[in-house]
C-alpha positions in Angstrom: 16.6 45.5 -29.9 16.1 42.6 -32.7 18.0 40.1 -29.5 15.2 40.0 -27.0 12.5 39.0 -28.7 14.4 35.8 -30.2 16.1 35.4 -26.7 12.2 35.7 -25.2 10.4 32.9 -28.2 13.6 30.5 -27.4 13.5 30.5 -23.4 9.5 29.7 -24.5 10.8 26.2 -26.3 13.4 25.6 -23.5 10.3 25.8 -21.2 7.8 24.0 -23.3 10.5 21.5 -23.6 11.2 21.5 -20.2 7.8 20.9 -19.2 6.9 18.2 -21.8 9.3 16.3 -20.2 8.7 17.0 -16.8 4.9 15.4 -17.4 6.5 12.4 -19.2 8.3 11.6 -16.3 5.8 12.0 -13.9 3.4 10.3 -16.4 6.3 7.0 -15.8 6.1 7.1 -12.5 3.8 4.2 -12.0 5.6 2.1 -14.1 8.1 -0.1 -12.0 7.5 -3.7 -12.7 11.1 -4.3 -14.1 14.3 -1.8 -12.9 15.4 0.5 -13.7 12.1 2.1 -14.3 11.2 4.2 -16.9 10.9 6.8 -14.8 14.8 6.4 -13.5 15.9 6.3 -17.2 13.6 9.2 -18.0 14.3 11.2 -14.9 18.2 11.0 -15.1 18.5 12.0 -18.2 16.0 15.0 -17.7 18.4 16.4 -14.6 21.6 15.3 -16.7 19.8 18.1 -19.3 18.8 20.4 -16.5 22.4 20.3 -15.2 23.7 21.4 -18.5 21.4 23.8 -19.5 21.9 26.0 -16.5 19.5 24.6 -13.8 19.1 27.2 -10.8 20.3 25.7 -7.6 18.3 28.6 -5.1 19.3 30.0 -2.1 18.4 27.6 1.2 18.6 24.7 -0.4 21.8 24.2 1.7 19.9 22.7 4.7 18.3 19.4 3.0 21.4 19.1 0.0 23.7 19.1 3.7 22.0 16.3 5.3 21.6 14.7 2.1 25.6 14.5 1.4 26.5 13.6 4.4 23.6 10.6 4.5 25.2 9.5 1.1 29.0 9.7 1.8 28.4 7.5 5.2 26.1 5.0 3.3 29.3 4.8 0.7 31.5 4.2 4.0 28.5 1.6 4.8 29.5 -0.3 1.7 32.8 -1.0 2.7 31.4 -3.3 5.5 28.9 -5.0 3.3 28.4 -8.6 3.4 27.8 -8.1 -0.7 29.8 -5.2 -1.9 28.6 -5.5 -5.3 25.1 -5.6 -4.6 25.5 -2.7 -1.8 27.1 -0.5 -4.4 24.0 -0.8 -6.3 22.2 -0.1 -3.2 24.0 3.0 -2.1 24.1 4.5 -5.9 20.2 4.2 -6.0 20.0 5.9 -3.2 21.9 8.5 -4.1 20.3 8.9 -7.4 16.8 9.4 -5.8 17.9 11.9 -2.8 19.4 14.2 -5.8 16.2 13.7 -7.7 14.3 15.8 -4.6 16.9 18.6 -4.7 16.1 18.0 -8.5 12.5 18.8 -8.0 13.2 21.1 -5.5 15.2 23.4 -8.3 12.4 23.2 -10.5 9.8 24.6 -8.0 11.7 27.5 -6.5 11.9 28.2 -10.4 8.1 28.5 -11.6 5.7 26.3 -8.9 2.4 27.5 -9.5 2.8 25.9 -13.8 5.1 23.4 -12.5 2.9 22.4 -9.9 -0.1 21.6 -12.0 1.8 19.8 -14.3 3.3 17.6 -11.8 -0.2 16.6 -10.5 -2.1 15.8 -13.3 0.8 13.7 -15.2 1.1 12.2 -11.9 -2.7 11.5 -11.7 -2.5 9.9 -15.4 0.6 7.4 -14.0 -1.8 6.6 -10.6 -5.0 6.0 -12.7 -3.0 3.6 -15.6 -1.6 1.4 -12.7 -4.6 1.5 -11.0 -6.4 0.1 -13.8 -3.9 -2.2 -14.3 -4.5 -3.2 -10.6 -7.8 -3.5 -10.7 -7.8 -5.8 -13.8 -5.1 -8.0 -12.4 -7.4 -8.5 -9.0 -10.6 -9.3 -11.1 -9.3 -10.8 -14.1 -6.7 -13.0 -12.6 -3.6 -11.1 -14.4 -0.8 -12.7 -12.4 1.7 -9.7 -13.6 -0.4 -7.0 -12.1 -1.1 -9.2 -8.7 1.1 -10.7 -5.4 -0.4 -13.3 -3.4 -3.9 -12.1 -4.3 -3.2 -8.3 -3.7 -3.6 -5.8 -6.4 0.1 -4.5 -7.1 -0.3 -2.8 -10.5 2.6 -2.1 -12.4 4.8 -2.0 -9.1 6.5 -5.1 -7.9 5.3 -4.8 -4.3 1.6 -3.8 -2.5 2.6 -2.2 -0.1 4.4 0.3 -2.3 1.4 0.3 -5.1 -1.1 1.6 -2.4 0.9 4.4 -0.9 1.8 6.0 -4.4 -1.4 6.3 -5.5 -2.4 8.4 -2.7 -1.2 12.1 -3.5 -3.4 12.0 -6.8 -6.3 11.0 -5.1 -6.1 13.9 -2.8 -5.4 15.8 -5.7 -8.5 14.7 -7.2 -10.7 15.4 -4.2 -9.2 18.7 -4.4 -10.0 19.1 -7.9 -13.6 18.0 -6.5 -14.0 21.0 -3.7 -12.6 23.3 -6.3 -15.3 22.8 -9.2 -18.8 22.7 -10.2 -19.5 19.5 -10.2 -20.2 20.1 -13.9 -16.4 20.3 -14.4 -15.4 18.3 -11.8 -17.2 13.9 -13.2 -13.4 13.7 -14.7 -11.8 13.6 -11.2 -14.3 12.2 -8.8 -14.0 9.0 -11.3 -10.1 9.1 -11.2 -11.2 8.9 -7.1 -13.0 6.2 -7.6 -10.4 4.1 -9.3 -7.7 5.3 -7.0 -9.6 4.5 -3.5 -10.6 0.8 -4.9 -7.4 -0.3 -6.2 -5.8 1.4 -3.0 -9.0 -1.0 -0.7 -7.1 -3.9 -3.2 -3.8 -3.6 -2.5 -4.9 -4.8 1.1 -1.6 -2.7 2.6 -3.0 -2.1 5.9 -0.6 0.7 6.1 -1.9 2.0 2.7 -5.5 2.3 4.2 -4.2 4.0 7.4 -2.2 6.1 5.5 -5.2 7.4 2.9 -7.6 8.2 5.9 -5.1 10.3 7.5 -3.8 12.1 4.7 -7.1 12.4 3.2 -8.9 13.5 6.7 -6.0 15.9 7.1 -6.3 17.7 4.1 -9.8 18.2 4.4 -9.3 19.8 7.8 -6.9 21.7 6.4 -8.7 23.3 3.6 -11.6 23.7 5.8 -9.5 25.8 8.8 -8.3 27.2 6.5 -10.6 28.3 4.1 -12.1 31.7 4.0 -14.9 31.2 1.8 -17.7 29.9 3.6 -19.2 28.4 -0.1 -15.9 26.8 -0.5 -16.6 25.5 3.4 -20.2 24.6 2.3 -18.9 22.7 -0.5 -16.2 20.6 1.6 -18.9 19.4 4.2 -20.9 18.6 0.9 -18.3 16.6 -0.6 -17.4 14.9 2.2 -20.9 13.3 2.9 -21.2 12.6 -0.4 -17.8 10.9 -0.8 -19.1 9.5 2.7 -21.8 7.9 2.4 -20.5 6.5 -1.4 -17.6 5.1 0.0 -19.5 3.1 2.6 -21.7 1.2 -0.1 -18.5 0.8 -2.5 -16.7 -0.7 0.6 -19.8 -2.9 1.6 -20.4 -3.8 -2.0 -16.4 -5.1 -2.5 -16.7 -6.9 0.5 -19.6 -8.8 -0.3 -17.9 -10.1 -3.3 -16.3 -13.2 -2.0 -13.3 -13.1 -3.8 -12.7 -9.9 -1.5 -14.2 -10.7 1.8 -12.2 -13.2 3.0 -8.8 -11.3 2.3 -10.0 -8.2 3.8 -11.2 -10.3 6.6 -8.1 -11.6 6.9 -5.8 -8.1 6.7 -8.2 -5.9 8.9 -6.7 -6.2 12.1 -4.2 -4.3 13.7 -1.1 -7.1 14.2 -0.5 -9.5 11.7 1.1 -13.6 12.8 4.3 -12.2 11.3 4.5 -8.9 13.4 4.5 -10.4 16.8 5.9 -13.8 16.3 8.4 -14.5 19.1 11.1 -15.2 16.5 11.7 -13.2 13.5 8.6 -11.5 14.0 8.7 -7.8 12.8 8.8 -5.6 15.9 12.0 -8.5 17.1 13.3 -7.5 14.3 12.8 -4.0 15.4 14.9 -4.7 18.8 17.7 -6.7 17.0 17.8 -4.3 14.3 18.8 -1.8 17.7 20.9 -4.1 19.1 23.2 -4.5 15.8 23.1 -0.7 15.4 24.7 0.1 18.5 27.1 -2.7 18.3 28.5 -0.8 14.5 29.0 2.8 14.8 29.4 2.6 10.6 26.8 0.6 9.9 27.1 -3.0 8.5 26.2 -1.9 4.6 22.9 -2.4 2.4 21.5 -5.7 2.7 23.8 -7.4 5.3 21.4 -7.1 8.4 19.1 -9.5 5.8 21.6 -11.7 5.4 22.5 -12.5 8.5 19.0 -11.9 10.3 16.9 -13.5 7.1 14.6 -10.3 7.5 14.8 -6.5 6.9 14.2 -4.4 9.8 10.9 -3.0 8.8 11.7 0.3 9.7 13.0 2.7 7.6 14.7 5.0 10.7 16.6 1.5 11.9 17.4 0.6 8.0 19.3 3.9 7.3 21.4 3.5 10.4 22.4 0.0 9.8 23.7 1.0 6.6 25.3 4.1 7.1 25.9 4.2 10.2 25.2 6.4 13.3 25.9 9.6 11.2 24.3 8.9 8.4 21.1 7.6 10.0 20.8 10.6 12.4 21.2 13.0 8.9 18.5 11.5 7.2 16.2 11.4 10.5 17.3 15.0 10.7 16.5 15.6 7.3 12.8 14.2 7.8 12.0 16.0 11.4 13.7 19.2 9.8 11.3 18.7 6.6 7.6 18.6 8.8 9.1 21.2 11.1 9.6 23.4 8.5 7.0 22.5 6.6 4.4 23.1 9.4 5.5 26.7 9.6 4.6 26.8 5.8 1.5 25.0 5.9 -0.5 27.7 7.7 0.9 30.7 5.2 -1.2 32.5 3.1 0.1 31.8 -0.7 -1.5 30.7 -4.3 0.4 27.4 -3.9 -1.0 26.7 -0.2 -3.6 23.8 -1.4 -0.5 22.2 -3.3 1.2 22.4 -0.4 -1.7 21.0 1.4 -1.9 18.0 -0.2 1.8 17.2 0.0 2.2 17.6 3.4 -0.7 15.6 4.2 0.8 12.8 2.4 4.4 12.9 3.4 3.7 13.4 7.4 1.9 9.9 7.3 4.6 8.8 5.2 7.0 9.6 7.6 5.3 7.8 10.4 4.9 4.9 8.0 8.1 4.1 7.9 8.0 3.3 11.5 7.0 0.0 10.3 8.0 -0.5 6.7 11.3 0.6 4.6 10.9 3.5 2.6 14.0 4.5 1.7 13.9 3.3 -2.1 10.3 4.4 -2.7 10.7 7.0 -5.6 7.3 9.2 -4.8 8.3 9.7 -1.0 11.6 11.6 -2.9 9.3 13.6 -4.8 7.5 14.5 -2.2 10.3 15.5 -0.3 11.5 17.7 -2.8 8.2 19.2 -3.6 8.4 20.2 0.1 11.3 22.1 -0.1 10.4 23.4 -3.8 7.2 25.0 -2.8 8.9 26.6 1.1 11.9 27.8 -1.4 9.7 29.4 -3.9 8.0 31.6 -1.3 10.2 32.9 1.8 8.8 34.9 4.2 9.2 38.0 2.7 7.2 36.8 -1.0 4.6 35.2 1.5 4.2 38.3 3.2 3.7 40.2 -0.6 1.5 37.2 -1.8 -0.8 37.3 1.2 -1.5 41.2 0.6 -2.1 40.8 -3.3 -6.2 41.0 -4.1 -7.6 37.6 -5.4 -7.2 37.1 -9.3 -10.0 36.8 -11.8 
């Protein structure tokens, strides 16, 4: 009688505990100037403390942990054919590292995703807006550490990685916009603000692409979806609004001329280096092809640069070459299998459906993205992944079913 209520106040600290650290992480995640990032050091240790403490693995989680295994034992047998074996161990255990951390997240979701889900999000928004504002200072104030080749990069090494991340919290803001009185809701559409100019300043053409989907695909998505017609009013609202505000923030940037010659420069479909007859990206594309075929295991992290001077650009193409035909056609599997699934999900009725939303509006872009660039390292398309699967885990059918019946809360 005198156990429970002890057993009940000490599963409260695990959980408070659990959750301060989850944010932390989260909070670290834009953070990856130097490696290993905080967030790695952070984030390993956090599941090595899950793990011990009992973490629920939950039933059909098989499916993506499958694919996952067999992607990382053939990218191991890639590293026995590396031109750099050291270098594509390192390779091969990072990669491992992140796909467990999106089974990681995945476990934590199927546990408690509404709580979890918020806290996610807004430590994630803190991370985006701090590197954004890092970003934006670099590009204006001539920071050389928070800039590459006059492109805003905050506190990540690369552009073209720096723009992508900070897109989930800026849908997450504009949904924190269409979900509030405006009265409640100056905190986010500011955090919007900084997140859509340092995203305009990382000039990632793929960035901007990706942001216009993701954003014009959640907002059709809440709308359909939607059946409050003042929640619809409010959408259309925001929208022109966040319209018509966007185009003078856009004109004014580019009228700066430290801006308009860059942009100039990287609005345009092709770049010199995609087409070039040699070495260009999309002949990298077809050699990338060519070497694949010609290695049934793959030829191991890094050695298609080596020999070729260039990655392949393509994440799909990267995979394969280093682990092999097997490997590559479990993690394309794992992807297709992952927006299948997730499109099922994306049209059921549940409290976590705008969450899931946002995250699926990110990560099908993403997907297609990496078409064209390598992906396979970047830490938020992970958590994404996982979040995926968390959320579809954490509501089967049957709890779907039960959610959708249950009358509105207060």
């Amino acid at each position: 009688m005198h156990s429970a209520p002890a057993h009940i106040i000490e599963r409260g600290k695990s959980d408070a505990l659990l959750n301060a650290l989850v944010f932390l992480v989260l909070v670290c995640s834009g953070f990856v100037l130097r490696e290993p990032a905080p967030y790695d050091v952070l984030l390993i240790g956090l599941m090595g403390l899950s793990v011990m403490t009992g973490l629920r693995v939950p039933r059909g989680l098989g499916l993506p942990a499958t694919l996952l295994m067999i992607f990382f034992v053939f990218d191991l047998i890639g590293v026995l054919h590396a031109i750099n074996p050291e270098k594509a161990s390192v390779h091969a255990f990072v990669t491992i590292y992140l796909g467990m951390s999106s089974l990681f997240f995945a476990c934590l979701l199927a546990r408690d995703s509404e709580k979890m889900l918020r806290i996610i999000f807004i430590a994630y928004a803190i991370g985006a807006v701090l590197t954004a504002l890092a970003g934006i200072a670099g590009y204006f104030g001539g920071i050389e550490i928070f800039t590459e080749n006059s492109r805003a990069r905050g506190m990540f090494k690369d552009p073209n990685v720096f723009g992508p991340y900070l897109i989930p919290p800026a849908l997450y803001a504009m949904m924190m916009l269409i979900d509030n009185p405006l009265r409640k809701a100056w905190i986010w559409m500011g955090a919007l603000g900084i997140l859509i100019v340092a995203v305009l300043l990382s000039f990632s053409r793929a960035a901007w692409a990706h942001f216009l989907v993701s954003a014009a695909m959640m907002v059709g998505l809440m709308f359909l979806l939607s059946t409050d017609w003042r929640k619809r009013g409010r959408i259309v609202t925001y929208v022109t609004i966040l319209g018509a505000v966007g185009v003078l923030g856009l004109m004014t940037l580019i009228s700066m001329p430290s801006v308009s010659g860059l942009f100039t420069e990287r609005f345009s479909l092709t770049q010199s280096y995609d087409v070039a007859e040699s070495g260009g990206r999309f002949q990298g594309h077809l050699v990338a092809l060519k070497v694949i075929f010609q290695n049934p295991l793959g030829v191991g992290p890094y050695s298609f640069a080596v020999i070729y001077g260039a990655d392949p650009h393509n994440v799909y193409l990267q995979t394969a070459l280093t682990a092999g035909w097997i490997g590559g056609l479990a993690y394309l599997v794992l992807v297709l299998v992952t927006l299948w699934r997730g499109l099922d999900f994306l049209f059921r009725r549940t409290p976590i459906q705008e969450f899931f939303i946002i995250t699926y509006s990110t990560f099908l872009p993403l997907a297609i993205e990496g078409i064209i660039i390598d992906t396979d390292h970047w830490r938020h398309f992970y958590l994404l992944l996982g979040l995926i699967w968390g959320m579809m885990l954490a509501f089967p059918r049957s709890r779907t079913r039960f959610a959708a019946m249950r009358p509105p809360g207060p």
